[in-house]
C-alpha positions as protocol buffer text, in pm:
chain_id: "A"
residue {
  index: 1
  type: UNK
  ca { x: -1149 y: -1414 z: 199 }
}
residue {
  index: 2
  type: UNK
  ca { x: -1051 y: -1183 z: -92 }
}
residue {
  index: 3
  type: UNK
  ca { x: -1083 y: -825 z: -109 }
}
residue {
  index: 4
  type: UNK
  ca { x: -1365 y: -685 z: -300 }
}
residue {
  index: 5
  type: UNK
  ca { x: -1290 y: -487 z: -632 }
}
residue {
  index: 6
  type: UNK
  ca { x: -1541 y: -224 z: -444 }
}
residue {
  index: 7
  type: UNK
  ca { x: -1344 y: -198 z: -117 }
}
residue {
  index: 8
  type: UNK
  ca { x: -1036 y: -170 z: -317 }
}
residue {
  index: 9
  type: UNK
  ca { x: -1126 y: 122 z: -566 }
}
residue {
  index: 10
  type: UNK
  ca { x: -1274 y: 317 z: -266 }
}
residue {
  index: 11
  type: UNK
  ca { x: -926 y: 346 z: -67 }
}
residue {
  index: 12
  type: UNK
  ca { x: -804 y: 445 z: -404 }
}
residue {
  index: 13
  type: UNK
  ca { x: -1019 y: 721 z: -446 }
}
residue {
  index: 14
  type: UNK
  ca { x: -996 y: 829 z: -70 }
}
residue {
  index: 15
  type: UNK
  ca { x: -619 y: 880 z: -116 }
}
residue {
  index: 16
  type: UNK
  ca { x: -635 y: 1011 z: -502 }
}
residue {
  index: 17
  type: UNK
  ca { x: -502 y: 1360 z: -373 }
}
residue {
  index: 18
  type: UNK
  ca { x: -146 y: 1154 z: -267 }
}
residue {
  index: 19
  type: UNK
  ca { x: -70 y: 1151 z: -602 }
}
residue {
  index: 20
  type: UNK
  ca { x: -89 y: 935 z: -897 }
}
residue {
  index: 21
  type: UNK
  ca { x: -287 y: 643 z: -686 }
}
residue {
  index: 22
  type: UNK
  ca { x: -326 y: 278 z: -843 }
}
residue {
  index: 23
  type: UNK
  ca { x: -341 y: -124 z: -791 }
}
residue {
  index: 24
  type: UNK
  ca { x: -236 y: -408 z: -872 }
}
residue {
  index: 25
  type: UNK
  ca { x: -358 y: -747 z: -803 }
}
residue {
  index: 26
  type: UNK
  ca { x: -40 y: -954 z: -602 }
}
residue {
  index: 27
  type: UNK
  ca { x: -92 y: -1299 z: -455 }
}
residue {
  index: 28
  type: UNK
  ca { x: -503 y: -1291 z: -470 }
}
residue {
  index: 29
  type: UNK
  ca { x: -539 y: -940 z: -291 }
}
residue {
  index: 30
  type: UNK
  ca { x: -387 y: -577 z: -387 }
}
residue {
  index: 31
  type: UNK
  ca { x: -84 y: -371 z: -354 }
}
residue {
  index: 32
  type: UNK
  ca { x: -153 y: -5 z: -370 }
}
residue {
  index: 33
  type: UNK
  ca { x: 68 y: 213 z: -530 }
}
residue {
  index: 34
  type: UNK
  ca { x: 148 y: 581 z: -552 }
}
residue {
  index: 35
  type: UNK
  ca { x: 381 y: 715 z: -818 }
}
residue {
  index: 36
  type: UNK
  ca { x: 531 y: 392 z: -864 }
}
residue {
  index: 37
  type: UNK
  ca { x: 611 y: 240 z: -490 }
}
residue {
  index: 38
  type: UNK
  ca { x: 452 y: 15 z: -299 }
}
residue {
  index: 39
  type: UNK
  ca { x: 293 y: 209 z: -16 }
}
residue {
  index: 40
  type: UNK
  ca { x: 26 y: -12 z: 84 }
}
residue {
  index: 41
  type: UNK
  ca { x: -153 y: -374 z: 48 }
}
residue {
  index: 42
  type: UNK
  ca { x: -524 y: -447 z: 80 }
}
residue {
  index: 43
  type: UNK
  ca { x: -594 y: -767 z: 231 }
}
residue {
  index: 44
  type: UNK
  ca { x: -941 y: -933 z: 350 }
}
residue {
  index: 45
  type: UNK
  ca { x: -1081 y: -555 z: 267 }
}
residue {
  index: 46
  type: UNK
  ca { x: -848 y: -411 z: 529 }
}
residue {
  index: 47
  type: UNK
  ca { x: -578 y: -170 z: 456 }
}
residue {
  index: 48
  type: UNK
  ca { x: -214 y: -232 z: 570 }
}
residue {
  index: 49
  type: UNK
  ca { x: -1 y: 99 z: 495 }
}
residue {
  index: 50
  type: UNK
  ca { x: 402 y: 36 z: 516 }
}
residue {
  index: 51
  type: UNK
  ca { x: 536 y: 128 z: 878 }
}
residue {
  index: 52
  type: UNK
  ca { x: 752 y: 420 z: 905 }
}
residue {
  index: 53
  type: UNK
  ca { x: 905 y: 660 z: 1135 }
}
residue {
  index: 54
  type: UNK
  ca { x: 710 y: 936 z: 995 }
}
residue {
  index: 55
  type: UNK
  ca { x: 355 y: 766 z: 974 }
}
residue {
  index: 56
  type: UNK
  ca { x: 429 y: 662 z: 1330 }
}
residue {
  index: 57
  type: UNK
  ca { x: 415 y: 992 z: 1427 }
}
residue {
  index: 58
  type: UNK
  ca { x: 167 y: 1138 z: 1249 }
}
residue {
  index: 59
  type: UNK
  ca { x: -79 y: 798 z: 1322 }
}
residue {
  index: 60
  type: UNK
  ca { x: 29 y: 838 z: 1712 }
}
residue {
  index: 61
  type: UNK
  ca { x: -112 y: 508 z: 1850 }
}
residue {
  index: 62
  type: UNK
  ca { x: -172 y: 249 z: 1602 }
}
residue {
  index: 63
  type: UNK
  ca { x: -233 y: -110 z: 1550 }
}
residue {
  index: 64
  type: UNK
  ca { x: 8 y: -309 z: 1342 }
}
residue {
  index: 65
  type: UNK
  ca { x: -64 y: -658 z: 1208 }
}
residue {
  index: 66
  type: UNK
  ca { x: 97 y: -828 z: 929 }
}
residue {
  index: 67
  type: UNK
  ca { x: -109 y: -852 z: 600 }
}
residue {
  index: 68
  type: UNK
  ca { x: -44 y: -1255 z: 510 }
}
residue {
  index: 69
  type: UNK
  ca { x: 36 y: -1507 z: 798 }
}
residue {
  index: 70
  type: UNK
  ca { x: 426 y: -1504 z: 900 }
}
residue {
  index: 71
  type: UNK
  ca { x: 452 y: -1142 z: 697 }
}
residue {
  index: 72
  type: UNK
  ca { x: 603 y: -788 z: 825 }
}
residue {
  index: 73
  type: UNK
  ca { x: 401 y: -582 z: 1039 }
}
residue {
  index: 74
  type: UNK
  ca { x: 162 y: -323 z: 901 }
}
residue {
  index: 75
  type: UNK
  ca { x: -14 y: 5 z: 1004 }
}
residue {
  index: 76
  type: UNK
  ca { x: -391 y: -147 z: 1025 }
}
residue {
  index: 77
  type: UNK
  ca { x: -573 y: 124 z: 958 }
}
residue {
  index: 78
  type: UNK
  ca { x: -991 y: 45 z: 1069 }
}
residue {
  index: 79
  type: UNK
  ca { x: -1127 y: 346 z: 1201 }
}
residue {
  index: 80
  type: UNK
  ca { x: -1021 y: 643 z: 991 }
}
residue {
  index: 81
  type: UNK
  ca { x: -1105 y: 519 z: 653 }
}
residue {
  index: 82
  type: UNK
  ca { x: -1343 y: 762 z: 583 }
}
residue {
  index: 83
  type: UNK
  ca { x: -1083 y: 1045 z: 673 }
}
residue {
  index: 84
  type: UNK
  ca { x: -993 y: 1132 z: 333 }
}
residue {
  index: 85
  type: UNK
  ca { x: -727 y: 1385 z: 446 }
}
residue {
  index: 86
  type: UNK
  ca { x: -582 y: 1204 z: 700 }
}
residue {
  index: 87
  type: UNK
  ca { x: -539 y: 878 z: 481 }
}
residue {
  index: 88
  type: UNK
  ca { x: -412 y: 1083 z: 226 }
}
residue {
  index: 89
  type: UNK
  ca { x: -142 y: 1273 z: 440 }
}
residue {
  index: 90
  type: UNK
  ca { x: -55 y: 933 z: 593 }
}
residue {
  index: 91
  type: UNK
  ca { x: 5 y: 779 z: 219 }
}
residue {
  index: 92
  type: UNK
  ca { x: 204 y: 1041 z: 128 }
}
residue {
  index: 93
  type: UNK
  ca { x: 422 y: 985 z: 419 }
}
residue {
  index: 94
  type: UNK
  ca { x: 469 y: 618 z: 332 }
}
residue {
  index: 95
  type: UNK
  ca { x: 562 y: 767 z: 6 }
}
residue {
  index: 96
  type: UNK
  ca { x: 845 y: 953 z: 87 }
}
residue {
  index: 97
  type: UNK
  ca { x: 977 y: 740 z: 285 }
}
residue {
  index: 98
  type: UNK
  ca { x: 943 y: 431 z: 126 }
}
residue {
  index: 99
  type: UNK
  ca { x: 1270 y: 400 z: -173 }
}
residue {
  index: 100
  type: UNK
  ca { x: 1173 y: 326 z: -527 }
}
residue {
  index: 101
  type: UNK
  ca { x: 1202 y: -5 z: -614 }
}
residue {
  index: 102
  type: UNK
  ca { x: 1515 y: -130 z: -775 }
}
residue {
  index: 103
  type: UNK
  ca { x: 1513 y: -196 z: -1142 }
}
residue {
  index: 104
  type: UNK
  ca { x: 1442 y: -521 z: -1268 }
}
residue {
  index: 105
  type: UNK
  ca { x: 1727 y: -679 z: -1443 }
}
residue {
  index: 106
  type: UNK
  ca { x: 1680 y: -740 z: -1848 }
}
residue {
  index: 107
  type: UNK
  ca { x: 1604 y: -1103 z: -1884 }
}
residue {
  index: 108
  type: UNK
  ca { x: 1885 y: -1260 z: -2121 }
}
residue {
  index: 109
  type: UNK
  ca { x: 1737 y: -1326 z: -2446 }
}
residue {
  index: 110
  type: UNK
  ca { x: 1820 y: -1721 z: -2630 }
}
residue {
  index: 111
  type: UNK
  ca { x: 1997 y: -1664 z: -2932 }
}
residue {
  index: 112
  type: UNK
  ca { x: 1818 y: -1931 z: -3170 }
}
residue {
  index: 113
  type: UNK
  ca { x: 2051 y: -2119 z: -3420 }
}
């Protein structure tokens, strides 16, 4: 089942005060960015945020489940969606320390004779 465009732009806007807050369609769901990393997918209209030491913290207990079958283990967030704050702090901890993806090589260009 695919995420709904609806589902999607309301995580968005809960977590707008992270920072500069967008999507992308990846692999038929999302990947949610904020200022240009990865800090989050959106899968079957359920939010995966990237595990790390500092969201484990702040979350305390949490369930983690991988967003595709065979994939990396996710914070699952269900029951604090409507927590604008508390999403938002946790994105921005995902954010900091998540590193910013490595450039993306220039593709050769064919000289044509």
């Amino acid at each position: 089942m695919a995420s709904d465009l609806d589902f999607v732009e309301y995580v968005r806007d809960q977590v707008s005060g992270a920072g500069d807050v967008t999507f992308r369609k990846m692999f038929g769901e999302y990947a949610l960015y904020c200022d240009g990393k990865v800090v989050a997918f959106i899968c079957d209209n359920q939010l995966f945020v990237k595990p790390t030491a500092g969201g484990r913290e702040y979350v305390g207990s949490v369930t983690e489940a991988p967003f595709y079958p065979g994939g990396k283990p996710h914070f699952l967030i269900e029951d604090r969606l409507d927590d604008r704050e508390w999403l938002t702090g946790l994105i921005r901890l995902a954010w900091q320390e998540t590193p910013m993806p490595k450039p993306k090589p220039e593709k050769s260009r064919k000289r044509v004779k």
